[in-house]
PDB file of N, CA, C and O in Angstrom:
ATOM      1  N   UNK A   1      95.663 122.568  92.811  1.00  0.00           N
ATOM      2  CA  UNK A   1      95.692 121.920  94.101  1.00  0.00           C
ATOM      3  C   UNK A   1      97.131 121.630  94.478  1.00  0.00           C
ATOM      4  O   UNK A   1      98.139 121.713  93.775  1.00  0.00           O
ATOM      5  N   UNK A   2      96.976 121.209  95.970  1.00  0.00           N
ATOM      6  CA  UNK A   2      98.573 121.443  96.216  1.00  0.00           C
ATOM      7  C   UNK A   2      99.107 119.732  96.626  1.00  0.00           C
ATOM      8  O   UNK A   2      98.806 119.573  97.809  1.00  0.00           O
ATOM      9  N   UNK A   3      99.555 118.866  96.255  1.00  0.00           N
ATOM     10  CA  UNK A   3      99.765 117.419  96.876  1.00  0.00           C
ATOM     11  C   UNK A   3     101.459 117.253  96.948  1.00  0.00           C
ATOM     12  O   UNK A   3     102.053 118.200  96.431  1.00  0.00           O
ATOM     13  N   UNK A   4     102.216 116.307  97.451  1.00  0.00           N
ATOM     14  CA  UNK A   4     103.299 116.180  97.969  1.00  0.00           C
ATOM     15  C   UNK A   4     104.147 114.876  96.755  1.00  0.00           C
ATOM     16  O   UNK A   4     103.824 113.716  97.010  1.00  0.00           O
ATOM     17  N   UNK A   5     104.812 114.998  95.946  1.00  0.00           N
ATOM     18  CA  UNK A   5     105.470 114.384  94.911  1.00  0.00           C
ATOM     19  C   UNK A   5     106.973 113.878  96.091  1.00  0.00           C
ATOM     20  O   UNK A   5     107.627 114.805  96.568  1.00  0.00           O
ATOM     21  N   UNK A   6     107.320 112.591  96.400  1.00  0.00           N
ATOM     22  CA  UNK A   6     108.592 112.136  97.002  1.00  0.00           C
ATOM     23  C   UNK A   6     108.833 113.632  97.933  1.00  0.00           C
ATOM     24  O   UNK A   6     109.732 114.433  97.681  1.00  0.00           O
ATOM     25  N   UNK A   7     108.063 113.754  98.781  1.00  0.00           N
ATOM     26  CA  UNK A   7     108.316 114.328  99.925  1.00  0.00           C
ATOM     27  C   UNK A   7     108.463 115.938  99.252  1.00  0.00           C
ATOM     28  O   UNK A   7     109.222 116.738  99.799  1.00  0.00           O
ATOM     29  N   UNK A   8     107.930 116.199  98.425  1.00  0.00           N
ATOM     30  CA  UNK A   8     108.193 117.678  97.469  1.00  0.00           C
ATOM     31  C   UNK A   8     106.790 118.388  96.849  1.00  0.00           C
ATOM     32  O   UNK A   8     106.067 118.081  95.901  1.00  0.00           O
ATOM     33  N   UNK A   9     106.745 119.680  98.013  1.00  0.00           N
ATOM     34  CA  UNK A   9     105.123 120.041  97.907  1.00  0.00           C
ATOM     35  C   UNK A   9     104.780 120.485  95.953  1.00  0.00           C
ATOM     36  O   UNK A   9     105.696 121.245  95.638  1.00  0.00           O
ATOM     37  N   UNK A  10     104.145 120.329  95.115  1.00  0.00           N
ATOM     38  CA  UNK A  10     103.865 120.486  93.922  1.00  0.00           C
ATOM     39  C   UNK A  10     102.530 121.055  93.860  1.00  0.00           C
ATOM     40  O   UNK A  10     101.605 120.390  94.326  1.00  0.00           O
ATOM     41  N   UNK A  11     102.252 122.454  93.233  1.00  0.00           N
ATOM     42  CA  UNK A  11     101.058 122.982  92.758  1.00  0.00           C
ATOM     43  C   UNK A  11     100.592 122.232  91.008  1.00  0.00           C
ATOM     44  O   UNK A  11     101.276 122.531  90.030  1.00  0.00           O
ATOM     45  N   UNK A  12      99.371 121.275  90.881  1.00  0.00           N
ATOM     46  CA  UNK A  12      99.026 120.426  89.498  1.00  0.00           C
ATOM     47  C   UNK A  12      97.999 120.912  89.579  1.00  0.00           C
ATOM     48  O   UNK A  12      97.612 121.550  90.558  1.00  0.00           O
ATOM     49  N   UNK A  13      97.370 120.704  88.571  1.00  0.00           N
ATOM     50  CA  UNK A  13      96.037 121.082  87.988  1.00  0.00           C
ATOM     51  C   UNK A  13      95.403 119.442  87.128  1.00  0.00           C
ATOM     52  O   UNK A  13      94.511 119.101  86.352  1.00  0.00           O
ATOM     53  N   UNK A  14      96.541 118.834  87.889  1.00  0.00           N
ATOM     54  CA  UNK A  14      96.144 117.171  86.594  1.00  0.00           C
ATOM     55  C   UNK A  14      95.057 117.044  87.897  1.00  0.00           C
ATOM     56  O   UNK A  14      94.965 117.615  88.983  1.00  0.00           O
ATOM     57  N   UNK A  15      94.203 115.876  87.125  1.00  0.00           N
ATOM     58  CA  UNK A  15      93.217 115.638  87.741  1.00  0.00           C
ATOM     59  C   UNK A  15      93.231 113.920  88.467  1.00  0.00           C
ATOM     60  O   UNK A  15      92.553 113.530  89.417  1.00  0.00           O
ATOM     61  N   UNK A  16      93.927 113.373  87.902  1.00  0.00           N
ATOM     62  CA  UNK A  16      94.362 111.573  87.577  1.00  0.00           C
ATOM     63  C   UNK A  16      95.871 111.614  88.186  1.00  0.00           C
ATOM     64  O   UNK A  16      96.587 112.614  88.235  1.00  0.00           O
ATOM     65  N   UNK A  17      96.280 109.963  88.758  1.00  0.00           N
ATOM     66  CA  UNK A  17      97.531 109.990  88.648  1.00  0.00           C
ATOM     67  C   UNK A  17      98.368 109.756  87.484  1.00  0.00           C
ATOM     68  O   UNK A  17      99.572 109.558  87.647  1.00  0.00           O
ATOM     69  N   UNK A  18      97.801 109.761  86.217  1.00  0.00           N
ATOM     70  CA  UNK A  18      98.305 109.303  84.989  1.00  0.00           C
ATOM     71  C   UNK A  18      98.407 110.973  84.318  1.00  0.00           C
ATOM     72  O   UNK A  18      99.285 111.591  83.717  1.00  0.00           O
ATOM     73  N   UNK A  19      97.201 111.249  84.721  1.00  0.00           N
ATOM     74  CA  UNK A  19      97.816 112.947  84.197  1.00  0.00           C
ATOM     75  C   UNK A  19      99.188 113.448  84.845  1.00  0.00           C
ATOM     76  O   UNK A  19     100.262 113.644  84.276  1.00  0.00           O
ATOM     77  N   UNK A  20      98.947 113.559  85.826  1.00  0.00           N
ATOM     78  CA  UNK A  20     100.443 113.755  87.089  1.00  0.00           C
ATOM     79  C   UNK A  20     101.728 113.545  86.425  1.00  0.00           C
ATOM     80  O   UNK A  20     102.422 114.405  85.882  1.00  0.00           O
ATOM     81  N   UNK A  21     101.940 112.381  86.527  1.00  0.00           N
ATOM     82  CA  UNK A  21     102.270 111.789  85.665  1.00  0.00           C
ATOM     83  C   UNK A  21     103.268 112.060  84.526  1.00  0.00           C
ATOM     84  O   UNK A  21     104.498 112.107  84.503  1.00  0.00           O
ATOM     85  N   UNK A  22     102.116 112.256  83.390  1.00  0.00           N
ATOM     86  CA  UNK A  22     102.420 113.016  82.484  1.00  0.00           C
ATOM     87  C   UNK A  22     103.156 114.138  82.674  1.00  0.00           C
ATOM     88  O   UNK A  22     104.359 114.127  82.415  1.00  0.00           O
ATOM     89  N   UNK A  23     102.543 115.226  83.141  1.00  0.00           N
ATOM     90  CA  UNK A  23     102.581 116.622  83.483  1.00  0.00           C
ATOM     91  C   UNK A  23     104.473 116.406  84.299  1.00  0.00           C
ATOM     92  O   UNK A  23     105.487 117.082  84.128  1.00  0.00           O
ATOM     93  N   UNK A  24     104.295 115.555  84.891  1.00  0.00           N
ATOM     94  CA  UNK A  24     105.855 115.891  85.787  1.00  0.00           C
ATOM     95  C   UNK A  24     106.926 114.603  84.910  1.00  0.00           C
ATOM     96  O   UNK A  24     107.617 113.711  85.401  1.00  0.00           O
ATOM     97  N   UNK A  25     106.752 114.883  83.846  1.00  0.00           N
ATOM     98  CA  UNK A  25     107.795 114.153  82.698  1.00  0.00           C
ATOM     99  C   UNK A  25     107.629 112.663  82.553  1.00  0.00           C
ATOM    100  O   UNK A  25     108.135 112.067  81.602  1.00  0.00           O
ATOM    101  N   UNK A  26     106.908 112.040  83.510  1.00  0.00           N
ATOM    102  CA  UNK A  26     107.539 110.200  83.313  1.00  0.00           C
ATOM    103  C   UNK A  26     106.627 109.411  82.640  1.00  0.00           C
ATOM    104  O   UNK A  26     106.392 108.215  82.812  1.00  0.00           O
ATOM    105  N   UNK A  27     105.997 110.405  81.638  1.00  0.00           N
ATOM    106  CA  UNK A  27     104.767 109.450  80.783  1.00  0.00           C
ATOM    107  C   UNK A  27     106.112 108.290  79.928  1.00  0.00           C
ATOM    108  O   UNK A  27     107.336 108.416  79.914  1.00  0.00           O
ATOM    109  N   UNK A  28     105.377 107.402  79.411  1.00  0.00           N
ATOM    110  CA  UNK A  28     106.715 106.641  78.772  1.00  0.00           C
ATOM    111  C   UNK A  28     107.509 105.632  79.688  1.00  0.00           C
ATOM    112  O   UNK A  28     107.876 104.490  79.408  1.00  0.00           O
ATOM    113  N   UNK A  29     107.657 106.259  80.711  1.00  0.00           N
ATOM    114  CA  UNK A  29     108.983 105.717  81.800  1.00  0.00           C
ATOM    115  C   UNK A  29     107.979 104.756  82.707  1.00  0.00           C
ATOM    116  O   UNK A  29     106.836 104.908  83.137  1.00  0.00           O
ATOM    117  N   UNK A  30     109.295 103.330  82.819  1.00  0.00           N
ATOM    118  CA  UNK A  30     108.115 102.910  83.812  1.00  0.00           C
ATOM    119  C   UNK A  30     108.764 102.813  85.101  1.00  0.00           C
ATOM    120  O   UNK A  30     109.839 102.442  85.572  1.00  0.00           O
ATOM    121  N   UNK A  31     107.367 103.435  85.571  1.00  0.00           N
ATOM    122  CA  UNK A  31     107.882 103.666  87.617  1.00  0.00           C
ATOM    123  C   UNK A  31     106.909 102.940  88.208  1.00  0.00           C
ATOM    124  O   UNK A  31     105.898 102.595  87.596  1.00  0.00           O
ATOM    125  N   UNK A  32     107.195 102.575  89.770  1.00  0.00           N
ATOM    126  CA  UNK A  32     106.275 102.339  90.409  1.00  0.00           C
ATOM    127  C   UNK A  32     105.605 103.103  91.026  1.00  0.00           C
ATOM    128  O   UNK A  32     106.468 103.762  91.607  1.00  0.00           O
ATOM    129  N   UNK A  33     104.180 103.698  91.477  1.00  0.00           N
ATOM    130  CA  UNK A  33     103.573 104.720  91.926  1.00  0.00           C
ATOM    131  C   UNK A  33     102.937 103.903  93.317  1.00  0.00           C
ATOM    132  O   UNK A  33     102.889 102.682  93.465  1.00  0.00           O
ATOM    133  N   UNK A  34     102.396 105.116  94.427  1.00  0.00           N
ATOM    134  CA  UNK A  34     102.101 104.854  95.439  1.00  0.00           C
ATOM    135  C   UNK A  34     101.364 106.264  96.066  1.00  0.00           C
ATOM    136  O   UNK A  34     101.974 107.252  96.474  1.00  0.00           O
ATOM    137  N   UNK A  35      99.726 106.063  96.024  1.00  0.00           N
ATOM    138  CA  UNK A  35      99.159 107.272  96.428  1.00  0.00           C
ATOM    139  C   UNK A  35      98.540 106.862  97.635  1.00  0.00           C
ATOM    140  O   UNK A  35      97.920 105.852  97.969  1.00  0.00           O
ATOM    141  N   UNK A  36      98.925 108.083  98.291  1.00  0.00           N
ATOM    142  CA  UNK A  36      98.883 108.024 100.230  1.00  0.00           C
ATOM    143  C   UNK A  36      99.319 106.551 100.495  1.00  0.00           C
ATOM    144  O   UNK A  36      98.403 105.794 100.817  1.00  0.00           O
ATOM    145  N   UNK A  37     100.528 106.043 100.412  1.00  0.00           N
ATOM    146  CA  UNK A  37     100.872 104.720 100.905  1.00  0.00           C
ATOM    147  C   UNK A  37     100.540 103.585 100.240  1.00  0.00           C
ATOM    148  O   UNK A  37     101.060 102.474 100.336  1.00  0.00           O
ATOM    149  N   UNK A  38      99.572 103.970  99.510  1.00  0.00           N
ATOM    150  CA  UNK A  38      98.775 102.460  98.917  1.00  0.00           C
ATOM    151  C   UNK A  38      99.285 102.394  97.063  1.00  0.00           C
ATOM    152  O   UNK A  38      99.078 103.327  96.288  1.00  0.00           O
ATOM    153  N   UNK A  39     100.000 101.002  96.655  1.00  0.00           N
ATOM    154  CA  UNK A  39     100.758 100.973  95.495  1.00  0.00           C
ATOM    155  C   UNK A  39      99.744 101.267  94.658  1.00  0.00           C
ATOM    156  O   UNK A  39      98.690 101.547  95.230  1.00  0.00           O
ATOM    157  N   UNK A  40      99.735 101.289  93.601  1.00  0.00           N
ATOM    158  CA  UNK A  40      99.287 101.802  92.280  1.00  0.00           C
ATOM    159  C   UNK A  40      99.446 101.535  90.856  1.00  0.00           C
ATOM    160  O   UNK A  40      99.957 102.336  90.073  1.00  0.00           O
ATOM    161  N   UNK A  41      98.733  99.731  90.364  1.00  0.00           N
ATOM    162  CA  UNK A  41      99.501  99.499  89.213  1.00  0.00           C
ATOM    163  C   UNK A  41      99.318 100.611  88.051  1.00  0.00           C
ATOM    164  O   UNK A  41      99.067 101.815  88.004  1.00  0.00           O
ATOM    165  N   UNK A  42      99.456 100.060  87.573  1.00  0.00           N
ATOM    166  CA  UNK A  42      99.696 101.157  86.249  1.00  0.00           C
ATOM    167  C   UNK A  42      98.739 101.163  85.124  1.00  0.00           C
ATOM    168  O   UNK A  42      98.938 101.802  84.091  1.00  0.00           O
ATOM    169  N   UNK A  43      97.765 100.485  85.334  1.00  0.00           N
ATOM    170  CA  UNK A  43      96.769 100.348  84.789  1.00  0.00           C
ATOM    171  C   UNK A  43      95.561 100.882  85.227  1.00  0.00           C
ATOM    172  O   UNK A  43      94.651 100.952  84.400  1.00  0.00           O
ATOM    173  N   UNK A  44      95.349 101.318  86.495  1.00  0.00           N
ATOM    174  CA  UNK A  44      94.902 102.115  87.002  1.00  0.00           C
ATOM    175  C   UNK A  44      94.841 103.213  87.360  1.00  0.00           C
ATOM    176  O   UNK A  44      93.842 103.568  87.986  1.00  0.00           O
ATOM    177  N   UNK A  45      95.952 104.181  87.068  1.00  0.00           N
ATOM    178  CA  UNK A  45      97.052 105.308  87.151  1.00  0.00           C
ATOM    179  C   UNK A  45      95.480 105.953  86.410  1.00  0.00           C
ATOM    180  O   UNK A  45      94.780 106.474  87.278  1.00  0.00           O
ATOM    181  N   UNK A  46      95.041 105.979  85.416  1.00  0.00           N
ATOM    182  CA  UNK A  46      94.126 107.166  84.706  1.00  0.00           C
ATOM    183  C   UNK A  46      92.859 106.907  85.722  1.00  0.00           C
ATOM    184  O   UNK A  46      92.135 107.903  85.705  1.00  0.00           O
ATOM    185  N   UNK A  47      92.420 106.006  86.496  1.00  0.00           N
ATOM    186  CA  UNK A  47      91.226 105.815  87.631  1.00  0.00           C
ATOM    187  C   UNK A  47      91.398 106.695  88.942  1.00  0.00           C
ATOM    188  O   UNK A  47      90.453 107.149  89.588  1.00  0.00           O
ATOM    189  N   UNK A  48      93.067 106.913  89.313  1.00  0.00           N
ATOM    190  CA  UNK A  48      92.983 107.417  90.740  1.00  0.00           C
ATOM    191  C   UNK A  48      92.665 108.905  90.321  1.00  0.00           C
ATOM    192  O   UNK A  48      93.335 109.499  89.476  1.00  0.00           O
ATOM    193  N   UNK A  49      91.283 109.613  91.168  1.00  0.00           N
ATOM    194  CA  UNK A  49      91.348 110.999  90.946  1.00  0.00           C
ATOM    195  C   UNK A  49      92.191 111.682  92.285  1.00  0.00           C
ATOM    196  O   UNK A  49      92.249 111.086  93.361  1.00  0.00           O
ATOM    197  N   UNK A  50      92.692 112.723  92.106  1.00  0.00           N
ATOM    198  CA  UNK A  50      93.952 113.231  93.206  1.00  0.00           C
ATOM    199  C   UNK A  50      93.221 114.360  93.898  1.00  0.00           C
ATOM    200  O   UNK A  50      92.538 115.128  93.221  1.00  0.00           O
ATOM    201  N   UNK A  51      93.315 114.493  95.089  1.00  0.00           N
ATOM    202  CA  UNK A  51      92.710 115.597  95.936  1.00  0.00           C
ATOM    203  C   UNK A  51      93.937 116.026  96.320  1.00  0.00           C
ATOM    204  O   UNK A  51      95.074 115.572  96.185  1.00  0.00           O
ATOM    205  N   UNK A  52      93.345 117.270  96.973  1.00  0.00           N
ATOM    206  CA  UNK A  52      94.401 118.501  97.660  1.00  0.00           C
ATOM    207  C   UNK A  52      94.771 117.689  99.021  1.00  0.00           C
ATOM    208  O   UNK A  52      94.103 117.239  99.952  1.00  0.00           O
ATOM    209  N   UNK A  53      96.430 117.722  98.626  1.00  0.00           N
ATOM    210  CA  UNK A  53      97.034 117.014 100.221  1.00  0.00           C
ATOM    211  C   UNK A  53      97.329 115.857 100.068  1.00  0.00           C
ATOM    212  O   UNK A  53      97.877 115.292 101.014  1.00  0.00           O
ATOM    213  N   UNK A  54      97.030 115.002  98.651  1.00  0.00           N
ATOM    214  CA  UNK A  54      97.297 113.628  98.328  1.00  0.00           C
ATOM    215  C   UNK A  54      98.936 113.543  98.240  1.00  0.00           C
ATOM    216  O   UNK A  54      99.596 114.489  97.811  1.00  0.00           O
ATOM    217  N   UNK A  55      99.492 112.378  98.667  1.00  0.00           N
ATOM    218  CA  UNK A  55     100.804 112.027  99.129  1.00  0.00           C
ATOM    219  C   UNK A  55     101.558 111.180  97.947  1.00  0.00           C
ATOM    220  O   UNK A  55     101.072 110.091  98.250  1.00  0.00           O
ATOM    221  N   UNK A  56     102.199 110.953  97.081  1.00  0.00           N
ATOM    222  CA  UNK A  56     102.675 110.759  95.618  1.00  0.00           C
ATOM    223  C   UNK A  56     103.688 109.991  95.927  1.00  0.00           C
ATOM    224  O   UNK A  56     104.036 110.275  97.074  1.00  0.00           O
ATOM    225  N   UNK A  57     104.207 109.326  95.569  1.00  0.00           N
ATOM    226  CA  UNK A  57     105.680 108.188  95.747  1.00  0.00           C
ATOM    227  C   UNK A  57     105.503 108.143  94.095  1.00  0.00           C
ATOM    228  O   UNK A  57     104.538 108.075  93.334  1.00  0.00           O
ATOM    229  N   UNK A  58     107.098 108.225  93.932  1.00  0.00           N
ATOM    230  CA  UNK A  58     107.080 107.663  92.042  1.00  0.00           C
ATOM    231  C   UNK A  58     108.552 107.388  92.491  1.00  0.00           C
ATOM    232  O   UNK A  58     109.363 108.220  92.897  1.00  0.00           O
ATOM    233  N   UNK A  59     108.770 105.653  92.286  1.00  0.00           N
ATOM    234  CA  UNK A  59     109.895 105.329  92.060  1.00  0.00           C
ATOM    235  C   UNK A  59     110.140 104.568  90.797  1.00  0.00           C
ATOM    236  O   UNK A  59     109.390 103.777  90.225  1.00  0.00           O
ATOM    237  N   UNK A  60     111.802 105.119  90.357  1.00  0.00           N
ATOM    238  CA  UNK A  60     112.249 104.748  89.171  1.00  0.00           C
ATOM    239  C   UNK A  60     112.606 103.587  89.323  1.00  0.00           C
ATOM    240  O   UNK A  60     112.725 103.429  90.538  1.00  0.00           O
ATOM    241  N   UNK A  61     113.014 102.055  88.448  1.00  0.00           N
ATOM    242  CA  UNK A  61     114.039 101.458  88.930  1.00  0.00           C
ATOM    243  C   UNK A  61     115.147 101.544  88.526  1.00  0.00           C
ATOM    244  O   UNK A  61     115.463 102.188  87.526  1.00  0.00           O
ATOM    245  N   UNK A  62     116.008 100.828  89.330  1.00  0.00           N
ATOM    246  CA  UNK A  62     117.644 100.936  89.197  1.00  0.00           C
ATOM    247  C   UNK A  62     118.495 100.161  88.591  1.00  0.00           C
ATOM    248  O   UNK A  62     118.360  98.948  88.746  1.00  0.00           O
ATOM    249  N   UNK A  63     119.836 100.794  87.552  1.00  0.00           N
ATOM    250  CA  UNK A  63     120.809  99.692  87.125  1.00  0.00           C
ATOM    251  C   UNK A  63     121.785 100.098  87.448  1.00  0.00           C
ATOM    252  O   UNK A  63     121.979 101.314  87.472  1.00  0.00           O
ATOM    253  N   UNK A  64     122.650  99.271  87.776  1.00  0.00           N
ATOM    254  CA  UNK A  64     123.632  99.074  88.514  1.00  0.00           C
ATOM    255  C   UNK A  64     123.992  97.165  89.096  1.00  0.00           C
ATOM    256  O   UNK A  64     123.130  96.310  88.894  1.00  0.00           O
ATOM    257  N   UNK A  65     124.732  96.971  89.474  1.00  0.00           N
ATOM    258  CA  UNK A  65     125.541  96.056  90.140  1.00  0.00           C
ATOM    259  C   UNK A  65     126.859  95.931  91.326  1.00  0.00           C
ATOM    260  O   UNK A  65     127.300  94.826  91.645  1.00  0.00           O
TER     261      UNK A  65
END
């Protein structure tokens, strides 16, 4: 299926946003997620199932000063 990762069309075969996830390196890492607009704790990440055209936000956070 084909869904949109930070504005970047991606062909997955994951089924979950926790597979996703996985599959695009940031298992381990903690980000904030956001499918079609709506946040996404992280405990729920293996509940969301992903359809074709679903809209992905994964932000890292930042260090710096």
């Amino acid at each position: 299926m084909k869904i949109t990762v930070n504005g970047e069309t991606v062909e997955t075969g994951a089924r979950s946003l926790a597979a996703l996830l996985e599959e695009l390196g940031y298992g381990g890492i903690v980000v904030a997620t956001a499918v079609n607009g709506d946040f996404t704790p992280a405990g729920r990440r293996a509940e969301i199932e992903l359809k074709d055209g679903d809209q992905i936000e994964v932000l890292a956070p930042m260090q710096g000063g």
